[in-house]
C-alpha positions in Angstrom: 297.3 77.4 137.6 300.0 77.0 140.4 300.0 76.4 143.9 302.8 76.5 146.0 303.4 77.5 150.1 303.0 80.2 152.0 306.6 81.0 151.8 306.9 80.7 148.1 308.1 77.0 148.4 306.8 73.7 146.6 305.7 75.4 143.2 304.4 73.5 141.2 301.7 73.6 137.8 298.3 71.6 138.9 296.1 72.2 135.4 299.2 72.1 132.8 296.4 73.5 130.1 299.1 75.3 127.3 295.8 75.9 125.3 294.2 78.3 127.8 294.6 81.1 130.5 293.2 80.4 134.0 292.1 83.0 136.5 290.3 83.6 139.7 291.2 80.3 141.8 289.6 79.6 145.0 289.6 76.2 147.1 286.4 74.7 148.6 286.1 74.9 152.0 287.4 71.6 152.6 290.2 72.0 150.9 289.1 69.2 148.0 288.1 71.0 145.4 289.0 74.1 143.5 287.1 76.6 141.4 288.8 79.0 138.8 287.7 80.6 135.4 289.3 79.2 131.9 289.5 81.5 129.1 290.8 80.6 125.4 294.6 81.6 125.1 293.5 84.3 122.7 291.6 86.1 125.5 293.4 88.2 128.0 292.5 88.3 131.5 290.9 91.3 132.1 291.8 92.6 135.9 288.3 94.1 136.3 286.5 91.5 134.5 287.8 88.1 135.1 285.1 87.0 137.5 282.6 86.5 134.3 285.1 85.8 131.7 285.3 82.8 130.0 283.7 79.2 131.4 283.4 78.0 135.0 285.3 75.1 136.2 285.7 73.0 138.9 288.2 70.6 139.5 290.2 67.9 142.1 292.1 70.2 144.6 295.4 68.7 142.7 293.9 70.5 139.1 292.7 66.9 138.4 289.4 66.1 136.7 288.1 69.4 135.6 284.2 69.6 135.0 283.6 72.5 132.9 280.1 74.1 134.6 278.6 75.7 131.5 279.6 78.1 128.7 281.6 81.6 128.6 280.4 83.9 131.2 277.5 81.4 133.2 278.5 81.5 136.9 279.6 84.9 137.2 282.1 85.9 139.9 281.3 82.4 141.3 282.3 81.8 145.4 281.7 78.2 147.5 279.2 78.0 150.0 280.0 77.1 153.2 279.3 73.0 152.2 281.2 73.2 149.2 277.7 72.1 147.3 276.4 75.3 146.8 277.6 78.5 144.8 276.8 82.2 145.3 277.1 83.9 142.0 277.2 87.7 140.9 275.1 89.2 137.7 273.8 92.3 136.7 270.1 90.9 137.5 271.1 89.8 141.0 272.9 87.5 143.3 272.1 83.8 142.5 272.4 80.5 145.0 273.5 77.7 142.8 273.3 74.2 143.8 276.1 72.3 142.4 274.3 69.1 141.7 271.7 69.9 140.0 272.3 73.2 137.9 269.7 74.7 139.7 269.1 78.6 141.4 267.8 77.3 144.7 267.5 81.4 145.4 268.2 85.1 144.7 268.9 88.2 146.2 269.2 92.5 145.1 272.5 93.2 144.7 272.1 96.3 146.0 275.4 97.9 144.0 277.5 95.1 144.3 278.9 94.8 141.1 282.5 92.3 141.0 284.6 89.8 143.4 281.5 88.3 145.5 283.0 86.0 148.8 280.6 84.2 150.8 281.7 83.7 154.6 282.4 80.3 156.0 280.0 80.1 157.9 277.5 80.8 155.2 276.0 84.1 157.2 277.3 86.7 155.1 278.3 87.6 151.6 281.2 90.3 151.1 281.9 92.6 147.6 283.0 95.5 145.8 280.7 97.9 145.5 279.9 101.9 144.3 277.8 102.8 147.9 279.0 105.8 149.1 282.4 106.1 147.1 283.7 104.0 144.8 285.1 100.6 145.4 283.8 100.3 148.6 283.8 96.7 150.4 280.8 95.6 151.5 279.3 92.9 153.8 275.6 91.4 153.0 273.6 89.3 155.1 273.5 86.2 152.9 269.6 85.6 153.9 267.8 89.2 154.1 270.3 90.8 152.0 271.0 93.7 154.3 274.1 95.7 153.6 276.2 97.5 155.6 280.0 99.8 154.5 283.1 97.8 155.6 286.2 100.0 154.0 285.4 102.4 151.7 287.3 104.2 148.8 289.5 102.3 146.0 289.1 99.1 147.8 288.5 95.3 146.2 289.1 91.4 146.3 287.4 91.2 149.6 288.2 87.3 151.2 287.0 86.4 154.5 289.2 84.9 157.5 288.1 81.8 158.8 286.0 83.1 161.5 283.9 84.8 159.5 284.6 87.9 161.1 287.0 89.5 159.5 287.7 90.7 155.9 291.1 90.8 153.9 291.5 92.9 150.9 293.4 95.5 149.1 293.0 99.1 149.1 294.8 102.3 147.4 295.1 104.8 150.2 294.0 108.3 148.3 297.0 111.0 148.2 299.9 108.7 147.1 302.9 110.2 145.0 301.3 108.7 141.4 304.0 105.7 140.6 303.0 102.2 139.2 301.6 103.7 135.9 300.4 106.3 137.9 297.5 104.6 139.9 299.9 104.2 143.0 299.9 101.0 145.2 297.5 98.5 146.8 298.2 97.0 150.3 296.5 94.8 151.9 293.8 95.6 154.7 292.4 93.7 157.3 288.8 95.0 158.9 286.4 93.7 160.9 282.9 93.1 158.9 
């Protein structure tokens, strides 16, 4: 993994691991900690998958001290919680609350369709997804307590993340009716939409 500035500045390597492929890094809310998968070198990182592949691991903002959180595919599609002790994860059987600490589910919701790239809102209220309601690869928003669901963007849309205010939602999406380059799948831009 890598982080460098906004403007493409200050690159620099923070997990130096030649023995594996990382994917799906996201900083706790305080900025001192980071999440991200780690797969074996052998395994490619699958662009629809990556979310459950391989083991969950947390480390020092810097890529320091990395505490591998179980074994290949526990902590699916894992996103902080709003304290940075608490993870929201994403399975087939449903949307777990993780506390950090002790290994434990503290709770669980339906995941009412959501199915990949599950972002829980700073201020903890709301969970946001991809999900097949309506048309496919819709973005959704969830209340993160009664589990409530409403449409935010639909069609070809995905890696929802949340502004800081809780409010808003960035992600991509693949306007329908482009000329078919890029493999012929078109292009992504990125969206902003109020949840």
């Amino acid at each position: 993994l890598f982080v460098m500035r906004p403007d493409g500045s200050g690159r620099r390597n923070i997990t130096n691991t030649p023995d594996y492929n990382e994917a799906a890094p996201r900083f706790s809310p305080d900025g001192r900690k980071l999440l991200y998968r780690r797969l074996d070198k052998s395994v490619q990182i699958d662009g629809n998958r990556y979310g459950m592949q391989g083991q969950f691991v947390i480390s020092n903002s810097d890529g320091s001290n990395p505490q591998v959180m179980g074994g290949n595919g526990d902590y699916p599609w894992a996103t902080w919680g709003p304290d940075g002790t608490h993870v929201a994860c994403l399975a087939p059987k449903g949307i777990t609350f993780v506390d950090l600490a002790t290994s434990k589910v503290v709770r669980t919701l339906d995941r009412k369709g959501i199915f990949q790239q599950l972002s829980w809102s700073p201020d903890g209220k709301w969970l946001a997804g991809v999900a097949n309601v309506g048309e496919v690869w819709t973005i959704v928003r969830m209340d993160a307590v009664t589990g409530e669901l409403n449409p935010v963007h639909d069609y070809q849309n995905c890696t929802p993340h949340w502004f800081s205010d809780s409010l808003r939602l960035l992600f991509s999406y693949r306007p329908a009716g482009q000329e078919k380059e890029n493999n012929g799948d078109g292009w992504s831009q990125l969206y902003t939409a109020n949840s």
